[in-house]
N, C-alpha and C positions, 0 to 999 in steps of 0.2 A: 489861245483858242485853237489854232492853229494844229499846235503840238496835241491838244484833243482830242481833235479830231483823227491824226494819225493815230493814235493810239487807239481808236474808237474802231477805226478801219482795220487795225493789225488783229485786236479782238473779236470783230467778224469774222477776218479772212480766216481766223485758226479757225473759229468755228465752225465751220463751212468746210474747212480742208476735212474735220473731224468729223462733221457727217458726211459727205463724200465719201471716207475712207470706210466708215460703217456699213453704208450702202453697198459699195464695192462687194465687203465681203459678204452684203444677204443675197446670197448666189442662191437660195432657199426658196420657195416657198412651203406655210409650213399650216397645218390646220387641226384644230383641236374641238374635240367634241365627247362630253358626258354622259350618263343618263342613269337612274336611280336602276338599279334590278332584283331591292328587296321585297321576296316573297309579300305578295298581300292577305297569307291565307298562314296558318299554322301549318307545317310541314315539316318533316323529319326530314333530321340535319344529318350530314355527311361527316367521316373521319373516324367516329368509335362507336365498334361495336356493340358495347354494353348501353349505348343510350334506349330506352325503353316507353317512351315517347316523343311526340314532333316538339318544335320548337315554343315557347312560353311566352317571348318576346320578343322585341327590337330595343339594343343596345346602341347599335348604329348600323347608317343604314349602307348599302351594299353597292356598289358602282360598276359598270362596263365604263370603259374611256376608251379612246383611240386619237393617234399622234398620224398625220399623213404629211408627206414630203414629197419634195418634187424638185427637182436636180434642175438646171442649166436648161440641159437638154429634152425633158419631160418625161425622165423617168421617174414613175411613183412608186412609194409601197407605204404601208399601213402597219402600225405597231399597235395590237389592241391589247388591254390589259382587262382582268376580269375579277372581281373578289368572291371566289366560288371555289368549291375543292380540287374541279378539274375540269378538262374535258375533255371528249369524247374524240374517235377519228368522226364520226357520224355528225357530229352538232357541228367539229369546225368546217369539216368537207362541204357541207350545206350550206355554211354565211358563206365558205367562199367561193361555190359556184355561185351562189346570185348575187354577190359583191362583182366577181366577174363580169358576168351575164352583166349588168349593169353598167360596167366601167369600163371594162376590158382589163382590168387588170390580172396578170398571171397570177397563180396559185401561189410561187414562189414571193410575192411581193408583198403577202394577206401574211402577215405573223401574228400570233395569235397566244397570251398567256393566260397561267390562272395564278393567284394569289397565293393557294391551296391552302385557305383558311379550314378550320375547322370547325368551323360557328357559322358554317353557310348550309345551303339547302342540299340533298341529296340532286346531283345534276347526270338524266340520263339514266344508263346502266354503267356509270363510275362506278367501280368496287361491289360491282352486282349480287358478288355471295355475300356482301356483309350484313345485308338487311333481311330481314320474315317479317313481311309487312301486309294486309289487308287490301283488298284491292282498291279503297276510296284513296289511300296514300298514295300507289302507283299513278293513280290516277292525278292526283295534285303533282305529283313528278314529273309527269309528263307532258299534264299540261303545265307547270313552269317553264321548262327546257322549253318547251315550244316558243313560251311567250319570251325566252331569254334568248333565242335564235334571232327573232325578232327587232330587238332592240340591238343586238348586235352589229345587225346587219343595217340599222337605221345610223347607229352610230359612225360607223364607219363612213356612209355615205355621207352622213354633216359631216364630217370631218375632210372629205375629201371636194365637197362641197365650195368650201370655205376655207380655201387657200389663201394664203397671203404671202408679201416676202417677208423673210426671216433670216435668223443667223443661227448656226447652231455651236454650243462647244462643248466639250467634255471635259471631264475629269473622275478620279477618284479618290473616297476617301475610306472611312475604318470604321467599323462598332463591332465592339468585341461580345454582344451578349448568344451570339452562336456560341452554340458546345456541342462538343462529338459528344452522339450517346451510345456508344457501341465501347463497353468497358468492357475488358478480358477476367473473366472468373473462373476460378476452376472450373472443368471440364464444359464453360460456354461464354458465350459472348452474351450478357446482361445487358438490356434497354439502361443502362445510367451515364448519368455525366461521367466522360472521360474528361479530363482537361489535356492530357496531352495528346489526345488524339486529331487527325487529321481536320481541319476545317479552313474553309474561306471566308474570311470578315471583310471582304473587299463591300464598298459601297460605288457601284459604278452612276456616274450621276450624267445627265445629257441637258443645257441647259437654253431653252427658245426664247431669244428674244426680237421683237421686231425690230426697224431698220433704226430706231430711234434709241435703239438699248432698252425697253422697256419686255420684265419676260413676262412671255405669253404661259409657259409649260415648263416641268420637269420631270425627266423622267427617269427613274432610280430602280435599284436594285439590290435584292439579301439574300443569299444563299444559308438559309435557316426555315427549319417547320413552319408554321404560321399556327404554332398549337401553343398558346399560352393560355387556353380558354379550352373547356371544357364541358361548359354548362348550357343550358337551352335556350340562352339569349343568340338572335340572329348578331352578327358582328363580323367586323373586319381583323380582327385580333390586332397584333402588335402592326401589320401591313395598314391598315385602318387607320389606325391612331396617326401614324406615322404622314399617311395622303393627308388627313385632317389637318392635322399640326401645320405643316407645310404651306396648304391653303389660308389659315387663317393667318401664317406670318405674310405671303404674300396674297392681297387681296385681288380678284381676277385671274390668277395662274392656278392652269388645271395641274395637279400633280399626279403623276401615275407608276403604279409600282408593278415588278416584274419580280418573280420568285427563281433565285440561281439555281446552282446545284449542291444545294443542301439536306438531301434525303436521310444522310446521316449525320446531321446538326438540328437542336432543340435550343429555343432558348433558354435564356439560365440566368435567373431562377425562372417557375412560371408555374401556372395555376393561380389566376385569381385576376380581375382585373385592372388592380392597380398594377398590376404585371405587366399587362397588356399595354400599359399606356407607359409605362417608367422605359419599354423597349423602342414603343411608338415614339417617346422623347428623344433617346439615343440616337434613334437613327435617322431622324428630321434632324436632328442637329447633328449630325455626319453630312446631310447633304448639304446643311448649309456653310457649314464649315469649307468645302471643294465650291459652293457657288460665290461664299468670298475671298477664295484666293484664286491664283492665275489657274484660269484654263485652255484648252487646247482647242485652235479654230474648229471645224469641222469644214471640209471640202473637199470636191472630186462628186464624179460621176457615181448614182446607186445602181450595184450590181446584186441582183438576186438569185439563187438559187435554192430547188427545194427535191428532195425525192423520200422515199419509203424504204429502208430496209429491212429484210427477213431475220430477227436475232433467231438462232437456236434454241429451244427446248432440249432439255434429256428427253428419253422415252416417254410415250404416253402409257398412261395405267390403261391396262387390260377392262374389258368390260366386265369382270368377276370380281376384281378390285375395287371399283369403282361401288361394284354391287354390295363389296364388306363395305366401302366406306359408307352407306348410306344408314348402317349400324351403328356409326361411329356415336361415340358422348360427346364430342365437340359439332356444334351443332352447326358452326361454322363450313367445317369438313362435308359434313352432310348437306349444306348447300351446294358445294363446289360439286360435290359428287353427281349431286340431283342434274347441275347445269348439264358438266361433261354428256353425261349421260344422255340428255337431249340432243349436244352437239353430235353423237356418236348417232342419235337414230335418225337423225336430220341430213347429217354429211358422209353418213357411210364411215367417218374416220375422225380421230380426235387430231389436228393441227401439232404439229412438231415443232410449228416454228409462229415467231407473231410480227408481224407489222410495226416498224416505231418507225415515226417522222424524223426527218434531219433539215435545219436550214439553217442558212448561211445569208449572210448579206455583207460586200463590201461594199464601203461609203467612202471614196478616195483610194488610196494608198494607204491609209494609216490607223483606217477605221474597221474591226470585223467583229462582227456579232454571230455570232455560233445558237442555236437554239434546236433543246434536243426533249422529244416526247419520253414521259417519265416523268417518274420519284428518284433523278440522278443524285448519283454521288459523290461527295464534294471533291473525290479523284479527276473525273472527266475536268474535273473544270481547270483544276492546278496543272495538268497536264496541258491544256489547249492554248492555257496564259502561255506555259513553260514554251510550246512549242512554238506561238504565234507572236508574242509579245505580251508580257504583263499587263504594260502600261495602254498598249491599243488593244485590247481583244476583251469584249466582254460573253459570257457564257451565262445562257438560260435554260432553265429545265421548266419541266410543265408546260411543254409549248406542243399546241395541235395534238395531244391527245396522250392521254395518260395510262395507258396499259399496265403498266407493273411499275415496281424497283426494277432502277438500271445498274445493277452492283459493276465492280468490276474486277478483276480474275483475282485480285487479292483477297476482297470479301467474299468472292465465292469458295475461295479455301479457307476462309477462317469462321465462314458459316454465320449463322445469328438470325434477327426477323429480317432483316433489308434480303435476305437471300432467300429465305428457306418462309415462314411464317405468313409474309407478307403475300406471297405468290396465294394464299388461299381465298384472300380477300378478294383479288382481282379474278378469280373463277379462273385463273391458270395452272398445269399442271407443271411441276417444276422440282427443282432449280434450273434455271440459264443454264447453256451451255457453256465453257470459258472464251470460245469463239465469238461471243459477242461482243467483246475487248476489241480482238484487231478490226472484227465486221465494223464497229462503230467510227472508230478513229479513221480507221481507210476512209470510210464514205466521207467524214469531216474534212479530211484534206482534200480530198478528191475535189467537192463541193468550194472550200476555199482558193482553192487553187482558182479553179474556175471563175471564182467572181473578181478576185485578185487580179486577174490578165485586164492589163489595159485599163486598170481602176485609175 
């Protein structure tokens, strides 16, 4: 009896030493909060040009989330994820002055992604010259965006709302169905699978659980299109599948996903939905694969940082140019032309240069997350691994507003749509200048740096 008892006693105390040591490390608090934001009205969808009415139905439905932390010492920030093609400077600038106004939280702290599904609603003026649309459409547009600011901005606040302690860890894993789609052909660079072209199949994964081991959240990420869908069903494409799958393996943990820099990666194969879901498979079981092997604590103090820089434009077209394009047979063209053209009677002058967000967040010593506005390309990101560490550093595009492709001095001398095509969409006059190579990278280290000191 005796001897029993000791033993009874030895297997508490470990017990006890084991949640003690748990505790310890939930230096966290951590809050998670959902909310539905598919269209309740038929609406024309975002991403292709050639679509020639609004959407037909609901496939699945569409989510805002948001991850909120809070350090030691009470510093917060806010990671929202969104399954919508973009956003705007205008919609994220708006949640997060009155996420501020509200909390006090700095600009720097509010990180903000999109999915850049392609089976979402038109959000804003995203890709303004892409559409010739009726003004009852504009008007569903805008009033969605409104009502999507809205819940944005609710989300966030549950979520910060509703802190708890937590533990955080990371890791990463692999799915290979990214493909470079920038193949070299005679005299052009062709929209097709390259297979030996550049790409990141990194799965960066972030894993919450509370003080008892139980996870509350994950949250992951794909530097790949979110265009495996094409059709007029509302949906989250392969990103979608992917949160879904996740969810149902863990039941009560929010999942949420974040789009890399893969402006020049597609999945592969795709077209069709069982597509959608065979990529959605992959890559749920990528994160789970990194959520049951060893991963890496997370801790240290969150340091944020956030600014705007000026990329270059080449010259702007002449207002006589402007005036042939409006003749043009690509009718696309003759959008851009129409915009500029207002821009030109409105400002006296067509802009040279555009605005793209930069932010930065370090989490300790070990941790840095890079998040860069754009359709980047899967360059930025192999480079900021290469410069900061592979294994700590993870890198997102789509974040706080989406202006253009962000090529870089390579793709602008080898030319193609990420350079030259795409700028029409975005009502930009263009190609980038090459200076937006060292502009962008400076400002990243710059920013790193800074949150780095004292992490």
């Amino acid at each position: 009896m005796e001897h029993r008892l000791r033993t009874i006693s030895v297997v508490v105390s470990a017990m006890a030493i084991s949640c003690t040591a748990q505790i310890v490390h939930a230096q966290y608090r951590v809050g998670v909060a959902s909310t539905v934001i598919t269209p309740q009205m038929s609406i024309w969808m975002s991403g292709y040009g050639s679509r020639d009415k609004p959407s037909q139905s609901v496939v699945q439905d569409l989510y805002t989330k948001a991850l909120a932390i809070e350090d030691a010492d009470g510093n917060r920030a806010v990671f929202l994820t969104s399954d919508i093609i973009g956003l705007t400077a205008i919609l994220s600038d708006s949640v997060a002055a009155r996420v501020s106004e509200k909390t006090g939280l700095p600009r720097s702290a509010i990180l903000m992604t999109a999915s850049h599904t392609h089976t979402g609603p038109v959000v804003g003026e995203n890709l303004r010259t892409m559409y010739d649309l009726p003004r009852e459409e504009w008007e569903n547009i805008r009033s969605y965006t409104h009502d999507l600011e809205d819940k944005m901005v609710s989300v966030i606040l549950s979520a910060l709302e509703n802190l708890e302690p937590a533990r955080l860890e990371r890791g990463n894993g692999t799915a290979g169905f990214a493909m470079n789609r920038r193949l070299f052909v005679p005299a052009q660079v062709a929209m097709r699978d390259n297979p030996i072209g550049t790409v990141d199949h990194d799965v960066p994964v972030l894993k919450v659980t509370d003080p008892q081991g139980k996870r509350k959240a994950i949250l992951f990420g794909y530097a790949c299109h979110n265009t495996t869908l094409s059709d007029y069903g509302i949906c989250g494409d392969y990103a979608g599948y992917a949160q879904e799958y996740l969810q149902e393996q863990h039941p009560g943990v929010t999942a949420l996903f974040f789009a890399g820099c893969g402006a020049d990666a597609n999945p592969s194969p795709r077209t069709g939905l069982e597509y959608a879901q065979q990529h959605g498979r992959e890559l749920s079981q990528a994160v789970e694969t990194v959520l049951n092997g060893p991963m890496t604590p997370v801790d240290g103090t969150i340091r944020t940082a956030f600014s705007n820089v000026n990329l270059p434009l080449t010259a702007a077209p002449t207002r006589e140019e402007l005036q042939k394009q409006l003749e043009d047979k690509n009718r696309f063209i003759r959008n851009r032309a129409k915009y500029l053209l207002e821009t030109l009677e409105q400002n006296g002058s067509i802009p040279e240069q555009h605005p793209c967000p930069v932010q930065v967040w370090g989490i300790g010593k070990d941790f840095l997350i890079v998040a860069l506005g754009g359709e980047v390309v899967s360059d930025y990101s192999l480079l900021f691994k290469y410069q900061f560490g592979k294994d700590r550093t993870w890198v997102a595009g789509y974040a706080n507003d989406t202006p253009a492709y962000i090529p870089t001095i390579r793709l602008l001398r080898e030319g193609g749509y990420e350079v030259e095509d795409s700028m029409i969409y975005y009502g930009l006059h263009g190609p980038w200048k090459p200076e937006i190579e060292p502009i962008l990278t400076e400002e990243v280290n710059r920013l790193a740096k800074e949150v780095q000191q004292g992490g």
